[in-house]
Structure formats: C-alpha cells, structure tokens
N, C-alpha and C positions, 0 to 999 in steps of 0.2 A: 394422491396427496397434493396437497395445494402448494405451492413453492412457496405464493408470499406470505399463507399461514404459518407454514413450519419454519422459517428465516424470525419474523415475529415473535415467537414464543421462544424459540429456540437460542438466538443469537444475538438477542438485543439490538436490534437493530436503532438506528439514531432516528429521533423524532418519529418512533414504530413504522417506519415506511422504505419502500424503495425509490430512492430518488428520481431513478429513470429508469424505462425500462420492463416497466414490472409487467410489461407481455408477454417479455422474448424470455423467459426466466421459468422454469418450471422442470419436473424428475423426470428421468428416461433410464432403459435401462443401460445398465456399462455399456460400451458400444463393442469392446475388444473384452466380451467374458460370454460365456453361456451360460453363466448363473443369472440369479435376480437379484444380485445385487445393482443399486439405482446410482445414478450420478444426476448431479446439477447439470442442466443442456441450456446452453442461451443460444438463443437464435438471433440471426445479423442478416437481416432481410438485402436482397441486391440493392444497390447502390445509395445503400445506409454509409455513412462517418461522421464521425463525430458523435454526440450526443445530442448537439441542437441544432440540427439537423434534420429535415424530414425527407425521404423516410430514416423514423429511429430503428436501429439495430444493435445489439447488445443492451448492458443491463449495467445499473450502479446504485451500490448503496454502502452507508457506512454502519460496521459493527463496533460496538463497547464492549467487552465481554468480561471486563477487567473490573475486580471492587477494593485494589490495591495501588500503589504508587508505582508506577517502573518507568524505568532508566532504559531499559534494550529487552529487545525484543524479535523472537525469529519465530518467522510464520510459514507454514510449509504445506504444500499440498499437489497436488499432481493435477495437470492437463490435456485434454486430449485431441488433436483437430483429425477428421476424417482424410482417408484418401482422399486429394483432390483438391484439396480444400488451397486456395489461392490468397496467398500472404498478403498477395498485391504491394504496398508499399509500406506499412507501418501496424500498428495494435496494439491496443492499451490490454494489461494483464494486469490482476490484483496485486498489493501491496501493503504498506500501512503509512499511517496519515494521524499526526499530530497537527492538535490549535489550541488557541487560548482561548478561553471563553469570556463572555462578558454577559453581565447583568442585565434580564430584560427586567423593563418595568410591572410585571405580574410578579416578578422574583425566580424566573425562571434563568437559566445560564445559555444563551447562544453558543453552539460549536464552533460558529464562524465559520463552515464546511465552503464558501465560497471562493476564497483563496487557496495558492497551491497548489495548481490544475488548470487545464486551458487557458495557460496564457499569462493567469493571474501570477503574475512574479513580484506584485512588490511587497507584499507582505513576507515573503520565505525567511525563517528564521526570526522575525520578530517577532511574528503570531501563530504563525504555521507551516509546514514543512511535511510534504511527499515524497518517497520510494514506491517506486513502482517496477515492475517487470515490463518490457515491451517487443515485440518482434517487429522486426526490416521484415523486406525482400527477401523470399525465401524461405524465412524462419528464423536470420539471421538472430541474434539473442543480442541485449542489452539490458540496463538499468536507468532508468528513468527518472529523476529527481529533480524534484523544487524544491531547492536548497540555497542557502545567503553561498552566492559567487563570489561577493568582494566587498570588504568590512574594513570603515576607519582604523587604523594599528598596521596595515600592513599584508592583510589576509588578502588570497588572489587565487582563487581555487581556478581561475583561468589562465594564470600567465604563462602555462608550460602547455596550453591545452592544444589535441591536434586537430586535423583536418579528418573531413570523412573517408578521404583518400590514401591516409598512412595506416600502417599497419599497427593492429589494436594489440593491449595487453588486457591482463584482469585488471589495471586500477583507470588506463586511460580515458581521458575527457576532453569530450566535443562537447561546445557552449551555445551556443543558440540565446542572441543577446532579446529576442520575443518570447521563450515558450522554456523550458527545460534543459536541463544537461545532462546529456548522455554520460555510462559508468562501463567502459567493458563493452564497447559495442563490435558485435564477432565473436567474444571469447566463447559463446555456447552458439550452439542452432537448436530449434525445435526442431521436432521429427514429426514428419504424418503418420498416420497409421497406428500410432503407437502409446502408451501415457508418460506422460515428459514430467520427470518430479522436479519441481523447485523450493528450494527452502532460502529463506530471502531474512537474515539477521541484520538490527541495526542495534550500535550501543551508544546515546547522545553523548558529545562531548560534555565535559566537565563547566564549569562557568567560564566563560570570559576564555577559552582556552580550544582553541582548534586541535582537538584529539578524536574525534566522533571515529566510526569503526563501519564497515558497510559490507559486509560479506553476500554472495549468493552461488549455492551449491547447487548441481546439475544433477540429477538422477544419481543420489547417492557416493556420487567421486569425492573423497575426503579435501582434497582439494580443492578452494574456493576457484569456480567458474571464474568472478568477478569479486575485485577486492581494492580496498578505497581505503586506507586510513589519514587522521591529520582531516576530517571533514568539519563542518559548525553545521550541528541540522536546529541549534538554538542561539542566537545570537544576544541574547541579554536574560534577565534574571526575571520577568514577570512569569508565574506559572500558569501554567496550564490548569483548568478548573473542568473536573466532574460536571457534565449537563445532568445526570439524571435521568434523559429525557430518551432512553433505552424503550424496547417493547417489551422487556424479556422473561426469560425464566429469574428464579429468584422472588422475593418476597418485592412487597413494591415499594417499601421503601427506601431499599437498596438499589432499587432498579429505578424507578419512578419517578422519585424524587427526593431525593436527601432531603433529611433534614440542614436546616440554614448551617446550624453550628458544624455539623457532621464535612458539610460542603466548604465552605470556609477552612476546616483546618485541613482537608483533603487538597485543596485549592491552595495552599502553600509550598506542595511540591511541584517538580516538574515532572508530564508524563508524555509517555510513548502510550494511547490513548486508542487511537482506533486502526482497525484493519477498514483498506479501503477498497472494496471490491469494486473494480473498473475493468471492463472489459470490452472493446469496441474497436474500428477499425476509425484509423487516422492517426494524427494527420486532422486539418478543420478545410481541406477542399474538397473538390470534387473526383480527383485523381486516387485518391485515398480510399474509393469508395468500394466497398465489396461487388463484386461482379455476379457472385450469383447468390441467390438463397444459401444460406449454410449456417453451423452450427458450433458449437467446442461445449469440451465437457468436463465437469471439475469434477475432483470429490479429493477423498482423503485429508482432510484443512487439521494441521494441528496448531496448536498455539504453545507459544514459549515465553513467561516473559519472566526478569530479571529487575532486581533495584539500584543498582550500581552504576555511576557514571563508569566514562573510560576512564584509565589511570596510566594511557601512553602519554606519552612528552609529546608537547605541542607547541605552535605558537599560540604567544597571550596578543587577544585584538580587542578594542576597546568595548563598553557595552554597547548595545541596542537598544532600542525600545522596548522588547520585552526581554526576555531572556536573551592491548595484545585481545581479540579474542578470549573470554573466560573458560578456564573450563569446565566451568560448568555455571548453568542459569540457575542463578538462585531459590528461583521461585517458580515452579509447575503449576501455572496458571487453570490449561483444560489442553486436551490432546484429546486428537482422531472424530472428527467434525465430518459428515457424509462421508462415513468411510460404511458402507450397508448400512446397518441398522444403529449407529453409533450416533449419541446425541449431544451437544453441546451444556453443560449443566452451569 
C-alpha cells in the first residue's frame, strides 16, 4: 500500500500533499507483534536534522479532518523506536497546529503552514500556534510549543521560567528567546523496544483571557505526564478560516472547496484546525544529526475534538492582531486511524 496514496484519500491531508519527506514515509509491519497488523515507519537516514537539511530524514505533513468549529482538541496515538535506536540530542514528534488563513487571489484560503515551527516565532498567537511532542537525550519527554510568551496587559508565560538545569515538574517552562518553549521537560521518558502511547489535549483560551489548558498523558497513566494551565495559544480575536484545500475522503465539496458563503460563516469562528505530523531529529545543526540509518513507527492515531473554549480564571491581556479539563469532549470527531485495518472517515 502506498503511504502517500492512503494519508491522501484518507486523511485529508493540506494542499493533498506531504510537505516533506514523502520517501522516508510508507507501511511496515508492527515491529513488536507477530500478527500483520501494519504501522506507519518513517525512516531518518544517518546524519539527517532538521527538515531543510540534506540529507532529509523523517517526514511532515499537515491533516484537516475536521468539518466542524473546535475550541480543544486531544489527539492520541502510539510510538514506537527500535532497540538501539540513538535519541542523540532532540526530535520532533506529532502534535497539532492551528493558523489563520487568508484569501488568495484565485479565492482560494492560505493555511499560512509557514509560521510556528523552525524558528518562526513572530507570528505565535496572532496567526498561529504549535504543540508538539519532542524527545532530549535519551528519550527524555517534553512538550514543544509556539505559543505568544509575552502580550501587552501583563502576560509573561516566561518570567517564573527555569533553567535546563533545575528540576522539572508537569507544568515547568524553559523559553528559548529563537526557537520554542519547552512544557514538562523530563516529566515522561520514551522507552526503546516498546510502543510509547501519547495522547497530547489542548483547550484554546477564551478571548482576550490567558486560560488555555495543555495536558499530555503517557501510556494510559490518568495523570497528566505534563500539564500547563493559564496558557494564550490565541492572542486576539481574527478567526481562523477553513482552506478547503484537503486531499480527502468525503464529498469534494466539503473537502475541496467550500463554497464562498459556506467558508465565510465557518471562518467566523476560532479553530483548533489541524494535526501536525512532524517527526525528525533536531535541533537545526549538525550535532543533532542522527548517527545511523533508523526508523520509528506510528499507528493507533485517534482524534478528539470539542467546541468550547476554557472557562478557568485567567489573566485579561490586551488584543492582538488576530485573535479545568472537560469531562468530557463534546464532539467525537473520528477515532482509531492506523490502528490495522481501521480508516479514517
């Protein structure tokens, strides 16, 4: 089976394509089963990092799968790295990734998928905003975000923030004034050998109000590994707008291309919009770089999403440019994505 056929059809993928990558990306079977049930394998050629970078190793694309408004969303799936397999220093792991879009001149909606990622930090929160999963040294676990750090009103998601050197909790934050802020780095480890479950929830703060919510669960422990409230993953009030511009299942006008009117009143809410599959070693030097050929293996992806802002107490900080845990997600979106023969609908 073709990976970047079935991702295609199956999962709407943004602009039908894999951004990067689309070599190292194709089915194999589980690696810890002796059934035939398959898993997704990206392969990370030796001393690949980064993504723009030659040699490329790993794989990235972004999925829509969503034909609804949401507010929070928890996406969860399992990991797998082989014996051996050398962490080296850093790794990018899937997540999700909201933008605002904007009007091309065909009438088509831009993701704006350029911000929010490598580096790109000045847009977080005004157009767009990542969570991601990421491994240190070892397997060490953290959470990965481009997110607005410090907003006119008072907001300073940095000024209690530690050292790489102090000892971590589930909510602590190392800032990196170039690249990302670390969430929780240390509160989980991956394991080799073995399939590592992550379920990775985010619920956007409210307008104008630092409440946002950030949970991430480890192999089923009810207890958040890593947990962050009091976040802004939106800084002002412009919404985020439906592209359209999916590969996927569904009819094609749902998927394809809204209609204008359809897109317009969709494009008045704010959303939690896409899953971001990123998976790669680094880091953007050379130290960063995977040392031998190797591989990791995903499956099980469910999706969860929800229309509710948070409705913790926060601080109010002023707008931008653009814009407790529930118990339960309002809206069962699609669940159990490469999990065997299970398909994304």
């Amino acid at each position: 089976m073709d990976a970047k056929i079935w991702l295609n059809s199956h999962v709407n993928l943004y602009r039908a394509q894999i951004a990067s990558g689309s070599g190292d990306i194709d089915f194999a079977a589980d690696p810890a089963s002796s059934t035939s049930d398959a898993a997704l394998r990206i392969f990370y050629s030796k001393g690949s990092y980064s993504l723009k970078s030659s040699p490329i190793g790993g794989a990235s694309f972004y999925s829509q799968p969503f034909l609804s408004t949401n507010l929070e969303l928890l996406v969860s799936y399992s990991v797998y790295f082989p014996p051996g397999f050398d962490f080296v220093q850093a790794g990018k792991l899937p997540g999700i990734y909201s933008s605002v879009g904007s009007q091309q001149a065909d009438g088509s909606i831009d993701a704006n998928t350029d911000g929010c990622s490598g580096g790109a930090q000045g847009e977080a929160g005004a157009s767009c905003w990542s969570v991601r999963v990421m491994w240190r040294t070892g397997g060490v676990g953290e959470i990965y975000a481009y997110i607005p750090t410090k907003i006119s009103g008072g907001y300073d998601l940095c000024a209690n923030a530690q050292t790489s050197t102090q000892p971590v909790s589930p909510g602590s934050i190392i800032c990196n004034s170039d690249y990302g802020t670390s969430i929780g780095r240390g509160s989980f480890s991956l394991t080799r050998g073995q399939w590592n479950q992550i379920a990775l929830y985010v619920q956007v703060n409210s307008p104008h109000t630092a409440n946002g919510v950030l949970q991430m669960y480890y192999n089923g422990n009810p207890t958040p590994a890593v947990e962050k409230t009091g976040l802004v993953f939106r800084s002002g009030t412009t919404a985020t707008q439906r592209t359209g511009q999916g590969g996927g299942s569904g009819n094609s006008r749902s998927r394809r291309g809204l209609e204008r009117r359809d897109l317009w009143d969709q494009g008045s809410q704010k959303w939690v919009d896409k899953i971001f599959f990123s998976t790669f070693f680094g880091g953007s030097t050379p130290d960063y770089a995977a040392t031998a050929d190797t591989y990791s293996y995903f499956k099980d992806f469910s999706i969860f999403a929800g229309q509710s802002f948070s409705q913790q107490s926060g601080q109010h900080f002023n707008a931008a440019s653009s814009l407790s845990r529930p118990a339960a997600l309002s809206l069962l979106i699609c669940t159990t994505v490469l999990a065997s023969t299970a398909v994304l609908v």
